[in-house]
N, C-alpha and C positions, 0 to 999 in steps of 0.2 A: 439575338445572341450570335456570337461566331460561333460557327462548326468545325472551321479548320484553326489548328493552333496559333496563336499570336508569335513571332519570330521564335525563339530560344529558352521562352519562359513556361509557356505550356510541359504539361509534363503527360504521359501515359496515363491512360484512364484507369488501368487496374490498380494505383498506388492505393495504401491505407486509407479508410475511409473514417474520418477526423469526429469531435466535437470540440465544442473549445477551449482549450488549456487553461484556466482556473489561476495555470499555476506550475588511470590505472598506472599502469606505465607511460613512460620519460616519451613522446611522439620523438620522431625519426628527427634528426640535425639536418639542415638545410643542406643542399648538394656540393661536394666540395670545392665543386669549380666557381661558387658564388660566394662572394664576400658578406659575410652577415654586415648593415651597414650599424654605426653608433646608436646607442638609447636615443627615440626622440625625445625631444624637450616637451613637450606636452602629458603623453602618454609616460614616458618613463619606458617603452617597450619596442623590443626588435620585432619588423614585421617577421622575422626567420624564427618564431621563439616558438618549434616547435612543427614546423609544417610538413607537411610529405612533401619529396619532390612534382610532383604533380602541379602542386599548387603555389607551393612556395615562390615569392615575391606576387603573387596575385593579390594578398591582403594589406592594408593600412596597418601599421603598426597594432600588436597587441598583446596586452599581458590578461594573465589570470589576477584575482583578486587575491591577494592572503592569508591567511591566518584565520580565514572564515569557514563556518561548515558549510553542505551543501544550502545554496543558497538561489532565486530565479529574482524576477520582475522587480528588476533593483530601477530607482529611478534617482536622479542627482536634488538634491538640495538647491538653491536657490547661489549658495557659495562654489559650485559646481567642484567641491570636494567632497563632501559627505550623502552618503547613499540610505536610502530606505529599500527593504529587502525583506523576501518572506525567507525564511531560514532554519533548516532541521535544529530541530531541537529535542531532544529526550524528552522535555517535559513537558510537550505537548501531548496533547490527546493522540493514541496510535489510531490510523483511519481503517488499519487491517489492508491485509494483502489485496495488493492489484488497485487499491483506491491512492489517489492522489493527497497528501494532506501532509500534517505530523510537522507543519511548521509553523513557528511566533516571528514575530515583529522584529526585525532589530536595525540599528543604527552605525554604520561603521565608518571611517573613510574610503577612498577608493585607493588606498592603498594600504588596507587593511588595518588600521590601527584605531582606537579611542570606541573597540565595539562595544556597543550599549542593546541589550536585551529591552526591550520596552514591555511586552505582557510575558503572563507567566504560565498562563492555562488557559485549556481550551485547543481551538486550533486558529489559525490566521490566517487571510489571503492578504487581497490587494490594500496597497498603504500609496502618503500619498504627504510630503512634505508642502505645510497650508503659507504660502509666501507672506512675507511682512510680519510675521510671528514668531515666536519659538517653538511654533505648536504644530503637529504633525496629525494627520486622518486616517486610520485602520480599520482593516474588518476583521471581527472576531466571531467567537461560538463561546466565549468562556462564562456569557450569563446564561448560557443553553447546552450544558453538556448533557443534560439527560435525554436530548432528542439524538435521532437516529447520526448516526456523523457523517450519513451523504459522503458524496469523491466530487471535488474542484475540479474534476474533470473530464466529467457527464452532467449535459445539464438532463438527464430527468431521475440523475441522485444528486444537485447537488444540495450543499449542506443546507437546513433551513433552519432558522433561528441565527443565521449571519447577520450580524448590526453593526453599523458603524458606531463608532466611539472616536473622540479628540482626546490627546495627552500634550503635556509638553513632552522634548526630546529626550528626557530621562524616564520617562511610562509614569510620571505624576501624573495629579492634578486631571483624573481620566473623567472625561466624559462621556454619556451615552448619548446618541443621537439620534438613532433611533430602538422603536421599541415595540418586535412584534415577531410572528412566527417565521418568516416570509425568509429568501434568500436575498440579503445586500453586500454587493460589492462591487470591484470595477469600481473604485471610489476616486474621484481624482475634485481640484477645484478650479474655480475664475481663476488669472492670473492677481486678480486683487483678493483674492481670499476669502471674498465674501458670499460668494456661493458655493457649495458640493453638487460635483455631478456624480450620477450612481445607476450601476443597474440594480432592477429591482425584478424578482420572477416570483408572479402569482397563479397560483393554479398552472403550473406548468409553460407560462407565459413569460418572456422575458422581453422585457422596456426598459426604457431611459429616460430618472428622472433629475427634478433637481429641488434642491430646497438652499434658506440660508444655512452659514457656518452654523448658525447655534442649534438648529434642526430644526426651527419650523418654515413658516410658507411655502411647505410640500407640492413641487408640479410637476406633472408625469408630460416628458414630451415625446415621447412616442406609443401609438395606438394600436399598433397592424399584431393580426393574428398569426399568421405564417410567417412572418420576417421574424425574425430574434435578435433582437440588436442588442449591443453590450462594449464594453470597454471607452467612456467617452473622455478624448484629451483633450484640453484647451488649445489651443490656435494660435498663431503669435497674434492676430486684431483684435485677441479678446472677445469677439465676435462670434467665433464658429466654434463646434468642435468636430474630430473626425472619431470615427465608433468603425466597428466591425457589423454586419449581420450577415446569417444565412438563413433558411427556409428549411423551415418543419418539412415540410411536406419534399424538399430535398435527403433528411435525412432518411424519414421514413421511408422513400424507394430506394434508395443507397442498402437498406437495412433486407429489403424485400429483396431485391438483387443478390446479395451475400445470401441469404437464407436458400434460393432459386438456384442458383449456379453457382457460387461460392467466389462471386468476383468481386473485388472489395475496390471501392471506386472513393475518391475526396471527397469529401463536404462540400460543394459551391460556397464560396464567401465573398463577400462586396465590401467592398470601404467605403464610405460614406463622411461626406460633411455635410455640418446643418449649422443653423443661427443657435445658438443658445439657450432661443423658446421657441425652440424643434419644429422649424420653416425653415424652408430654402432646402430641401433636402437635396444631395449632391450625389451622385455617385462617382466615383474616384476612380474605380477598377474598371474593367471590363474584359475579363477571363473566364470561363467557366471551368472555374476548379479555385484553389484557397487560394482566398488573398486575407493574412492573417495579422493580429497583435499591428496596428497602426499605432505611428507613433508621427508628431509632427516635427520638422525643424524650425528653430527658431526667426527664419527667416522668408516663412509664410509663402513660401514658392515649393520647397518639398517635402517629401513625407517617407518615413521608412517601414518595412513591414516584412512577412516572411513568404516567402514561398515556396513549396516542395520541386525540386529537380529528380531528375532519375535515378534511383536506387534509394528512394525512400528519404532522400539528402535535404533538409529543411537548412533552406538560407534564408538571410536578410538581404533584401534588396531596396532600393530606392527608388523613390520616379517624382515627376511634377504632378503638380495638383493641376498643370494644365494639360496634362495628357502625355504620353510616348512611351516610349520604350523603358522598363526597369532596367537597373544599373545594378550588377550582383556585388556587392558587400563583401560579405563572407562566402570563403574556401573551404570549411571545416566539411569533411566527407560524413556526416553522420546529424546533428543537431544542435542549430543554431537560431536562436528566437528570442524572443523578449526585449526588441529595442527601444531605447528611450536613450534622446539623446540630452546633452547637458545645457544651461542655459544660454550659455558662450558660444553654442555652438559649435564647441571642439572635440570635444568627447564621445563616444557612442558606448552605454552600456548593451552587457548582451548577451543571456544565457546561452554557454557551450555544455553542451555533454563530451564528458570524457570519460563515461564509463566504458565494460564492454558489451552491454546490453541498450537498446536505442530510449533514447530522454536519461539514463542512468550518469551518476556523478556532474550533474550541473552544478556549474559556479560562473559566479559574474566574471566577464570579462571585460574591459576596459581598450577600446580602439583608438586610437588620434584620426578624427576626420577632421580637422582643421583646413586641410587643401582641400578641401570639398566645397568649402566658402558658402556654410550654411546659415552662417552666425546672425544674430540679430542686426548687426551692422548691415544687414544685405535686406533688411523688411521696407519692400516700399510705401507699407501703410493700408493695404489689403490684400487680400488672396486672391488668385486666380478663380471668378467667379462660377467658371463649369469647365471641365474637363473634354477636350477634343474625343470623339467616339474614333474608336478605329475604322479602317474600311471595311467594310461589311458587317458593321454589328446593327445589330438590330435591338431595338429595346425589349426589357424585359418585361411583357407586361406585365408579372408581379408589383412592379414599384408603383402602380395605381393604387396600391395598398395602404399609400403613405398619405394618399388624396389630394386633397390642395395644399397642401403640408410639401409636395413636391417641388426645386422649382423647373424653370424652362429651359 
């Protein structure tokens, strides 16, 4: 591992110490000396819609989504206009104070219009629009309300009795997919539809499996006991996907620490690729502190993801899957996460908080990265096969954990 921080990205060890997110007034007019420039054509959005002088002209154009409640982990449709989205709703299950939850499924444009409710009860996490279909993949609780309602955002409460279910994009025609006590979600699929990848946590345990679209030929590809891997997205080669994990045995001294002295230090997290039947395992990151919520671009060279800056400031950054330096994203002085970028490549969706309490009042927001020239037009037909280590890192020997399952 490195000891000393990596350029600009490292952040102070006493920040907030994480697990993994499940799930007011007008901001200040740009400074008067600066010309707010035209709507882009893409995005529809001024990068000046909103920013303090501080930051302002630092971000790609962006707007907020409309006419929608608080809503996070929106992801684009296949038409790179219509969003899937977990999204407050009244009439979901309340998860009670201080838990994370209290939201269903829904359907909108990204420019807020044609929104569609898909479930009705229960609560909901991650969703996941199934390509070459009209049929969309969720996770709910609504065949399981009478079990405990767990927080999406601890995993040793979260919700159990979580199953996925297939609908089309009006909440017909619902499927169940799976069927059992257990937490599933993190549900996303192949780029051809025909598989579901998902995490799955037993006995406190969390993996990464995968079965077909209709639920069966269930395979668990990840095995390790202290890693906790989760979140897995397809690749543009169709080949790999990238997941997030950190280490039990990270949290619990993180927890022993706070308890001891009262110092409250990050989660450690790693980005990872792997093959699809969980070989080749990759490590992406190499930070000791979060590297969170990965998401890939479609042009199989980069990848976006969050990470925490000084004063507790969660951004989206970018980097290669062949190693360097991250590229900060987002400006937003408070909390910014949940990227998934669109199939064209031009789009970055992206949970902002705008409340005045931290993670309070998120809603999707909508970027143009189009000059970022991420698009599938730029896929040479594989990925960067391993990621450059910086200077001086040293490997972690935790990742023996993955076994030959690792690769070189």
């Amino acid at each position: 591992m490195i000891t000393q921080p990596v350029a600009r990205l490292l952040v102070p060890p006493f920040l907030l110490s994480i697990l993994a997110v499940s799930g007011c007034s007008k901001p200040a007019e740009p400074p008067a000396e600066t010309a707010a420039p035209a709507a882009d054509a893409v995005s529809q959005a001024s990068p000046y819609e909103g920013p303090p002088a501080e930051w302002a002209g630092k971000e790609l154009p962006v707007r907020k989504i409309p006419n929608v409640p608080e809503n996070a982990e929106a992801y684009y449709a296949p038409d790179n206009l219509h969003v899937i989205a977990q999204t407050q709703d009244k009439a979901a299950q309340d998860p009670g104070d201080g838990r994370a939850g209290g939201a269903l499924t829904y359907i909108f444009t990204d420019t807020g219009e044609n929104i569609t409710r898909i479930n009705d009860r229960g609560q909901d996490a991650c969703s996941w629009f199934i390509p070459g279909v009209d049929r969309i993949i969720w996770t709910s609780t609504r065949d399981n309300m009478d079990m405990p309602l767990g927080n999406w955002s601890d995993d040793s409460d979260y919700p159990q009795g979580a199953e996925l279910y297939t609908s089309d994009i009006k909440g017909g025609d619902i499927k169940r997919l799976t069927n059992n006590k257990y937490y599933e979600a993190e549900v996303t699929t192949s780029l051809d539809g025909q598989w579901v990848f998902f995490g799955r946590q037993i006995d406190g345990n969390m993996d990464i499996w995968k079965m077909r679209i209709d639920g069966t030929d269930e395979q668990q590809l990840t095995f390790t006991k202290d890693w906790q891997e989760g979140a897995p997205y397809p690749m543009a080669d169709g080949k790999h996907l990238i997941f997030r994990a950190w280490k039990r045995s990270d949290v619990e001294a993180n927890k022993k620490l706070r308890e001891e002295t009262g110092e409250r230090r990050q989660t450690p997290m790693t980005i990872f690729t792997m093959t699809t039947d969980g070989t080749d395992v990759q490590p992406r990151t190499f930070t000791d502190d979060m590297n969170w919520a990965p998401f890939a671009a479609p042009d199989g060279q980069h990848f976006f993801y969050v990470r925490i800056f000084e004063d507790n400031n969660w951004e989206v950054v970018m980097n290669d899957l062949a190693g360097g330096e991250p590229v900060r994203v987002t400006w937003n002085p408070t909390f910014d996460g949940f990227p998934a970028v669109s199939p064209d490549g031009k789009k970055l969706l992206f949970g902002r908080s705008t409340g005045e309490r931290f993670m309070s009042g998120i809603y999707t927001h909508v970027m143009d990265i189009s000059s970022l020239n991420v698009g599938p037009e730029n896929f040479k037909g594989s990925i960067p096969p391993r990621a450059a280590r910086p200077q001086g890192w040293v490997e972690d020997p935790a990742l023996a954990e993955f076994g030959d399952r690792l690769g070189s």
